[in-house]
ZADRENDREN-124164 format. One record per residue (C-alpha): residue in one letter; chain; x, y, z. Coordinates in steps of 0.02 Angstrom, whole numbers, padded with zeros to 5 digits. Each point is the difference from the previous one (the first is absolute). Layout:
<r type="A" mol="A" u="X" v="Y" w="Z"/>
...
This chain:
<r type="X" mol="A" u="01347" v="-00437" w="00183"/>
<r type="X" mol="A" u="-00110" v="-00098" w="-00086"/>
<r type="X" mol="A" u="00036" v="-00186" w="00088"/>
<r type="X" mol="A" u="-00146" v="-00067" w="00072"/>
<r type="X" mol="A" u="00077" v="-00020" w="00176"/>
<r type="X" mol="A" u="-00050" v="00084" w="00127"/>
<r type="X" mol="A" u="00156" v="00021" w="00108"/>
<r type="X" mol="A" u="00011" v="00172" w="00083"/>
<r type="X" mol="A" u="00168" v="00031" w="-00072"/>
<r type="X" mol="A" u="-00113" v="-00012" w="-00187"/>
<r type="X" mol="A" u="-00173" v="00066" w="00062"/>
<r type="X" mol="A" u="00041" v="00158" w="00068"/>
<r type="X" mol="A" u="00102" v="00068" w="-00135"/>
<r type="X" mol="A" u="-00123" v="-00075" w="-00112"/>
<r type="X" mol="A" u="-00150" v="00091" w="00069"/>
<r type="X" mol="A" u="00112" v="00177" w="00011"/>
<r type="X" mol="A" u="00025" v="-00023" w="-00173"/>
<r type="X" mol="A" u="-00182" v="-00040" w="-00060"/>
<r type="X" mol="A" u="-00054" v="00148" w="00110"/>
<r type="X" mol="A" u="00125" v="00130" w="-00090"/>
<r type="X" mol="A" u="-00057" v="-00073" w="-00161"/>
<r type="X" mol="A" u="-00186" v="00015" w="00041"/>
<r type="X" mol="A" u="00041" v="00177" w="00042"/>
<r type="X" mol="A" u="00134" v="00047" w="-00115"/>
<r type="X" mol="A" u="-00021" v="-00081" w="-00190"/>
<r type="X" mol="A" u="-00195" v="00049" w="-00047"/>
<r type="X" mol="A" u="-00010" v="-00184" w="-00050"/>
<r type="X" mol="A" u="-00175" v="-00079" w="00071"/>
<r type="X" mol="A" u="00034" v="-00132" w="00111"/>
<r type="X" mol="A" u="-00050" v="-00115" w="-00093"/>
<r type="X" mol="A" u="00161" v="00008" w="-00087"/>
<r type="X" mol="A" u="00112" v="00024" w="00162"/>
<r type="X" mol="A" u="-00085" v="-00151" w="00055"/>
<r type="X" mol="A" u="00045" v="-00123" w="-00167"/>
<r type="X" mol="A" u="00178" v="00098" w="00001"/>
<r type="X" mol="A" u="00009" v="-00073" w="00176"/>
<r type="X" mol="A" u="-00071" v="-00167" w="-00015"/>
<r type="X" mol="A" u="-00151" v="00059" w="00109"/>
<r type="X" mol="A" u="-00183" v="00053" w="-00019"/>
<r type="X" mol="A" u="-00052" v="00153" w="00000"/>
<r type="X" mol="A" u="-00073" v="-00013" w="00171"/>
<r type="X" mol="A" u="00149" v="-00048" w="00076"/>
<r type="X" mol="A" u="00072" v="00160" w="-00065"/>
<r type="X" mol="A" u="-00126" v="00096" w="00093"/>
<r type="X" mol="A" u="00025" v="-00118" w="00152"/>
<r type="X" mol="A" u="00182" v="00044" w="-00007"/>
<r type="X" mol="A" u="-00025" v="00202" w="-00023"/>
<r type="X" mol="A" u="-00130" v="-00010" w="00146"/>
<r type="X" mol="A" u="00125" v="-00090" w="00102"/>
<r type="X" mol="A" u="00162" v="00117" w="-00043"/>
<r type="X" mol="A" u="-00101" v="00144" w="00056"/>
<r type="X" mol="A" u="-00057" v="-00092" w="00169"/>
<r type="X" mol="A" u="00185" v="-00009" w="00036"/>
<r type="X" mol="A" u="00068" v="00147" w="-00061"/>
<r type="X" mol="A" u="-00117" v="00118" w="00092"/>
<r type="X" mol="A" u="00078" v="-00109" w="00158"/>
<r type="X" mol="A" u="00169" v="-00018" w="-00045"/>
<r type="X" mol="A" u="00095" v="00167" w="-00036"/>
<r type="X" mol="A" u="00151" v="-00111" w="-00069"/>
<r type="X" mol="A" u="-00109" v="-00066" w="-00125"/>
<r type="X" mol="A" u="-00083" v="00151" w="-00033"/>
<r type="X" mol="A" u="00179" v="00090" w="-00025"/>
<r type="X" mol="A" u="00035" v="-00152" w="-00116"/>
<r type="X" mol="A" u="-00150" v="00049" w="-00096"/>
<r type="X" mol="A" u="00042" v="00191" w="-00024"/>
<r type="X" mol="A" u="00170" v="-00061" w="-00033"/>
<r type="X" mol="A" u="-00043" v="-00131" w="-00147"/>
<r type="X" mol="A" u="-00116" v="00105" w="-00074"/>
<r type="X" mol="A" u="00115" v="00154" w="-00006"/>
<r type="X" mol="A" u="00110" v="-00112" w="-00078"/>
<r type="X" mol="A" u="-00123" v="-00070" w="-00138"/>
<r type="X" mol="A" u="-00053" v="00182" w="-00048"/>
<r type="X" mol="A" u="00162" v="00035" w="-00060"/>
């Protein structure tokens, strides 16, 4: 998650988990950003870009119900 390639099989899941950590862990991000190597407007790039696809793509929205259901626990 936090290699500096860019290969889909690493950026996806990256940005997923970025996104549930912007929205999840109250931390600023700012600090999601240095946990993950990035800046913090790269974090917002990525949260941006999650929701782009998710409100397009019910697999990844289902994904993103599913993850966070998980989390909350």
């Amino acid at each position: 998650m936090r290699s500096n390639r860019r290969t889909a099989h690493v950026h996806r899941p990256r940005c997923i988990a970025v996104y549930l950590a912007d929205r999840m862990s109250g931390a600023t991000r700012a600090e999601i950003g240095a946990a993950f190597r990035r800046d913090q407007t790269i974090v917002a790039m990525y949260c941006r870009a999650i929701e782009r696809h998710a409100a397009e793509d019910n697999a990844l929205r289902d994904l993103l119900l599913e993850l966070k259901a998980a989390l909350a626990r």
